[in-house]
N, C-alpha and C positions, 0 to 999 in steps of 0.2 A: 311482257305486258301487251304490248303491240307497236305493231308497224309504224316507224317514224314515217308523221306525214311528209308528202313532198313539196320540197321548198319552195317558195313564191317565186315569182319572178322577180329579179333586183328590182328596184325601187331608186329612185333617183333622189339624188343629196339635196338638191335643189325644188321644190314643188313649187309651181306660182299656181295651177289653175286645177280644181278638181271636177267632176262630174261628178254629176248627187241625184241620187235617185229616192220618193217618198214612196212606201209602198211598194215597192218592185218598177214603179215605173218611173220614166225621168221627168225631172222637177226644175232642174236648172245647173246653174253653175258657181263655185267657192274660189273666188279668183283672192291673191293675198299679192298686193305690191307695197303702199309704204303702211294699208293697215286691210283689212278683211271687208270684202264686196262681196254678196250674195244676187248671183240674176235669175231670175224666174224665167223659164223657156217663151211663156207665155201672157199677157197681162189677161187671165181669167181667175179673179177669184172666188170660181165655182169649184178651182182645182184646189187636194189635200194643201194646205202649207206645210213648209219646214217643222214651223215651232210655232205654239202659241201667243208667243211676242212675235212674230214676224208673219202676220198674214199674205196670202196673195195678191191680194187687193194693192197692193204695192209691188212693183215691178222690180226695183231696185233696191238692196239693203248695204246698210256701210255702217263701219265700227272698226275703232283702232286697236280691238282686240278681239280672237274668234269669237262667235256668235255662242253666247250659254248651250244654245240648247245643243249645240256641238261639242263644245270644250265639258258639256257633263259626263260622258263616255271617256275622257281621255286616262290612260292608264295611270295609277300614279303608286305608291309604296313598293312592295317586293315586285311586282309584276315591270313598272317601270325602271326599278333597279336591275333587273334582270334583263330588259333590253337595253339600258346601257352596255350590262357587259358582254351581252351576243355582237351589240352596233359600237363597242369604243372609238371608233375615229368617226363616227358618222352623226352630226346632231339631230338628236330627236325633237326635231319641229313640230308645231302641230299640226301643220298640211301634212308631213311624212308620216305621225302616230294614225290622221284619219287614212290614210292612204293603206296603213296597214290592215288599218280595221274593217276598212271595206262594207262589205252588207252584213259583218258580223255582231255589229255592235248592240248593244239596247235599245230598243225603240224601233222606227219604223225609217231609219235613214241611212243611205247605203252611199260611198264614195268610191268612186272607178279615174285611175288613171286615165286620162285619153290616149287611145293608141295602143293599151297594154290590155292584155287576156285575162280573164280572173283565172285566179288559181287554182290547180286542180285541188277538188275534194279530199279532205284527209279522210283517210279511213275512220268508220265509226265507231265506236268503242260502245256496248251493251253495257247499261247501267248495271244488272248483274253481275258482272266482271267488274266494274268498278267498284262494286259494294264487297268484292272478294278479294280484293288486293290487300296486302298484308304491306302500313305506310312505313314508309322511312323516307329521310331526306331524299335519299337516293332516287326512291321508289317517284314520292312527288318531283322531280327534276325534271326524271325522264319524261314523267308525266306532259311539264310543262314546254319542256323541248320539242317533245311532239306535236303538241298542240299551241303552239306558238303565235302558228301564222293565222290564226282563226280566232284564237281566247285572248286577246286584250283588250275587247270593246266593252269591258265591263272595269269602271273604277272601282277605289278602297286600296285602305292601305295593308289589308290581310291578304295572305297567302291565296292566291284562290285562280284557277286557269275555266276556262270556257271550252266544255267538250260535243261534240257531236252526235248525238246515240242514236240517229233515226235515219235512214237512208233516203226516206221520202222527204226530208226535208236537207235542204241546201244550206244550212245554219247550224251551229251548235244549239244546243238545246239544255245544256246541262253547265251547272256554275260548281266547282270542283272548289271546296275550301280545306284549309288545314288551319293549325297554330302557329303560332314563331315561341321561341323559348322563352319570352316573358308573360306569353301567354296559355299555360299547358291546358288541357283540355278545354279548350275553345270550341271546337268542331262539336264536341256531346253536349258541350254548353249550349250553343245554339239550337243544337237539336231539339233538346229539354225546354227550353224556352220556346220555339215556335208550335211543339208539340202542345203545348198547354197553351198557347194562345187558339191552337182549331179546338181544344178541347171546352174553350170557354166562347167559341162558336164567333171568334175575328177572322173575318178573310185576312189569310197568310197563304206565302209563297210554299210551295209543297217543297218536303223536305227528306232526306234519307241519311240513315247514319252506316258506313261502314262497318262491316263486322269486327274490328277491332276499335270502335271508337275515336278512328286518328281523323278522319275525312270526312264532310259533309256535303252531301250532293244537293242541289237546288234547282228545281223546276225555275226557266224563265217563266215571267204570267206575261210575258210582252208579244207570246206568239199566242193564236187563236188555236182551237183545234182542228183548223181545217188547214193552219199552213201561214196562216195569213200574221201581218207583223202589226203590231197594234204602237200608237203613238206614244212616247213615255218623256215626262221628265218631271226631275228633280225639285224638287221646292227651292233650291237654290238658283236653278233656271228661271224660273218661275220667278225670281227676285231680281234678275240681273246678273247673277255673281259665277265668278269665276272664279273656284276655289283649288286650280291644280299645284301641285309641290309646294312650294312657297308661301303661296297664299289660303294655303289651307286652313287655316283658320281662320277664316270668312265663315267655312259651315256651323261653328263655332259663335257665331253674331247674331243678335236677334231674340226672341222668346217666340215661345208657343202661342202665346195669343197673337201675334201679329201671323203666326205661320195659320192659323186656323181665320184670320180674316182675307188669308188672300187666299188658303181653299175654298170660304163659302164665296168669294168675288166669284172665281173659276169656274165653279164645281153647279154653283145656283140651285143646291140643293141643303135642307137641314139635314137629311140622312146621312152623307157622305160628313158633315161635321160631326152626327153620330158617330160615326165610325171612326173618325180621327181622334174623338176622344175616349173611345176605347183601344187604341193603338197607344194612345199618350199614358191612360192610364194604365194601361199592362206594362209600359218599361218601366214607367215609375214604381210598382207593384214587385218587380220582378230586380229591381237593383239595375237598371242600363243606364249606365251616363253617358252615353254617345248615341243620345236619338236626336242626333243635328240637322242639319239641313239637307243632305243628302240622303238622308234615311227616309225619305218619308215624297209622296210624288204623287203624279194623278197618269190614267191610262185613257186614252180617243181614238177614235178611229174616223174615217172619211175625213171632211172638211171641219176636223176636231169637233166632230157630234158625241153625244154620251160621254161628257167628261165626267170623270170618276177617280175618285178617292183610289190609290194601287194598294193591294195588298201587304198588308205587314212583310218585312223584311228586315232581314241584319238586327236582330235583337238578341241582345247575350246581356248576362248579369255579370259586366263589367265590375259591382264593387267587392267582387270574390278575388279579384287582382289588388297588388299591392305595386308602387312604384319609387322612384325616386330622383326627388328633385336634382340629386349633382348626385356625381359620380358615386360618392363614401356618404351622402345622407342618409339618412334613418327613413324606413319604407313607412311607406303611405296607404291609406286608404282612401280610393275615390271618392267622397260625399259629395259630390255637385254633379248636379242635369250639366246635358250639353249647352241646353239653352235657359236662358230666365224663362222663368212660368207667364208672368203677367208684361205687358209693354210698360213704355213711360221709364224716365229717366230717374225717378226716386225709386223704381222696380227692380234693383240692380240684382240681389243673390240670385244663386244660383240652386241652393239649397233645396232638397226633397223638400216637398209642400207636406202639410200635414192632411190626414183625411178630409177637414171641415176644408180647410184652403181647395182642394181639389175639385170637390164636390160645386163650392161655390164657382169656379172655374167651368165648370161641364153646364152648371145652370144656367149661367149668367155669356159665356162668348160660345158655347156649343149648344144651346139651346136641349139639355137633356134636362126630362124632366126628373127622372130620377136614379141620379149620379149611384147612389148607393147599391141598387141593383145590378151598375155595371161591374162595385167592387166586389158586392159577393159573387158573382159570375166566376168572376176570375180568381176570387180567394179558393172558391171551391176546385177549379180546374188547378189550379198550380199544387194543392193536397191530393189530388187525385193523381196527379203527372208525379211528382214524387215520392208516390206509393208504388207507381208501377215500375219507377225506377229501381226500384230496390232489388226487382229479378230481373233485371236486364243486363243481361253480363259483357254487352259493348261499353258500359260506362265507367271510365276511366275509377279506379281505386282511389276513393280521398275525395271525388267530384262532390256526391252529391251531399256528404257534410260539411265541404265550404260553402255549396247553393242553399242548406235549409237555413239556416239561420237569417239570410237576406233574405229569402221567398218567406218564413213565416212572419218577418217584420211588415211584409205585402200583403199580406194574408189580412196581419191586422187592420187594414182599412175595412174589412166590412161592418169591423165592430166599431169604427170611428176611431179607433186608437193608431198609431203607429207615431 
């Protein structure tokens, strides 16, 4: 497949202070004694900031635990399972995960040991070649072995490593997903679902499916085309919250309407709530119960100018899976959003809204005026991506007659039914 990259330089067990750079250039310092200090090199805030919560205008940042817009990069599910058991004796801190993840991570923020050399460049691997690998565990293993020291600054708790495919550029470029066994074709799931989100004309993250349907490549949208790294974070950032291992069900907390008052605070635009409510309405359309708070973010650049809505990402028709609450229960089907639809404490289910609830939702906290337009948009797109599936011979045997029945229940919002 290719050449294992060559290994970082050790890392020390201990980190108290990091260097941070915004943009490619330096911005200050991540010092961690009894809780997390942020210093700016400079007190100019004409300079990029960190994060949207932490201007420069302030010279000095303190909190007893890492700062969001850092702890949203940090690795967590198989990926961070998987540096446990490369690092067994060694704790994975979060000065040590930033330290690994260097200038690879999402967004526009880069961490350097002082003292220590960045690491040499792992050989790049051609998206063509990755779209020609024939998957097995095995195959993704090696995959992530090699690309180790570079592919962790992307969270989730799916399968998924960060690859390199351009020589001109010093960063990976490419987000490598697969399935885990309780979830078999995930990767064409996805596919199928961002496919017909461009086809019903939502900015979405560009996508590629492997010629055997096991792997799914993903454009980052966080680099420009000229190279350049653009600002990103997460709507959980964006809240305060820090949802790594344990406390992950924070991203879990909340409704869409409070998520869509703090994009239009942000964003200060009605467009971008358009578009958030065409993102909202395509998971709900399409069966996704996991469009939480990490799934969803805004993208800036300079001195966080042109803040904007980020493109769709991470959307799969979650309720084609079945689960179980204990070990020997009887399997399940997901019916609940990630989040409550409306705010307010009598707002509790979590329950798919019906077409009239939705509609009134887009009118009324997204300011569209006409909600129904956006469902046939996408009723039509999801029949049309579903037709084309049907000669697609990377789509897993059995897929796409667990997805129609979900997607035509989606469907039916344009006719007000579902």
């Amino acid at each position: 497949m290719s050449e294992p990259a060559m290994p970082p330089s050790p890392i020390p067990e201990r980190i108290r202070l990091l260097d941070v750079d915004v943009a490619a250039a330096p911005s200050g310092q991540l010092l961690q004694q009894s809780g997390y200090e942020y210093r700016y090199l400079r007190p100019d805030d004409e300079q990029p900031s960190v994060g949207l919560l932490m201007p420069a205008s302030q010279l000095t940042w303190r909190d007893g635990d890492l700062f969001p817009v850092m702890d949203q990069n940090l690795p967590e599910g198989d990926l961070f399972n998987r540096l446990r058991q490369q690092f067994p004796k060694q704790a994975m801190t979060a000065m040590r995960l930033l330290a690994m993840i260097g200038r690879n991570g999402i967004g526009r923020l880069a961490y350097r040991l002082p003292g220590h050399d960045e690491p040499p460049a792992p050989r790049t691997l051609a998206r063509s070649e990755l779209l020609q690998l024939n998957y097995s565990e095995a195959v993704f293993d090696e995959l992530v072995n090699a690309y180790l020291s570079t592919g962790i600054g992307v969270a989730g708790m799916q399968p998924k490593i960060m690859v390199p495919d351009r020589v001109s550029l010093p960063i990976p470029t490419l987000i490598v997903k697969t399935a885990s066994a309780s979830t078999p074709g995930l990767a064409a799931n996805e596919y199928l679902c961002m496919a017909a989100a461009a086809r019903a004309g939502i900015k979405a993250a560009r996508v590629d499916l492997s010629h055997d349907g096991q792997m799914l490549l993903v454009d980052r949208f966080d680099v420009a085309a000229d190279g350049s790294r653009l600002g990103f974070e997460d709507v959980a950032s964006l809240m305060g919250l820090r949802v790594r291992d344990t406390l992950s069900e924070r991203k879990y907390h909340g409704s869409y309407e409070s998520v869509a008052s703090l994009l239009g605070m942000v964003t200060g635009g009605k467009s971008e709530l358009g578009r958030f409510f065409e993102q909202l309405a395509f998971s709900i359309m399409v069966g996704n119960g996991d469009a939480h708070l990490k799934n969803f973010g805004v993208l800036y650049q300079g001195r966080a100018d042109h803040i904007r809505l980020a493109p769709m990402f991470d959307v799969v028709s979650t309720r084609i899976y079945r689960y179980q609450r204990s070990p020997n229960g009887p399997e399940l089907e997901d019916n609940t959003l990630a989040l409550r639809l409306w705010a307010g404490k009598e707002q509790r289910s979590k329950s798919y809204p019906l077409p009239s609830e939705l509609a009134r939702f887009g009118r009324e906290v997204c300011g569209v005026k006409k909600p129904a337009e956006v469902f046939q948009r996408i009723a039509d797109s999801l029949r049309d991506t579903l037709a084309a599936a049907r000669t697609d011979e990377r789509i897993p045997h059995g897929l796409i007659d667990r997805m129609r029945p979900v997607w035509e229940s989606g469907m039916a919002f344009a006719a007000g039914r579902g």
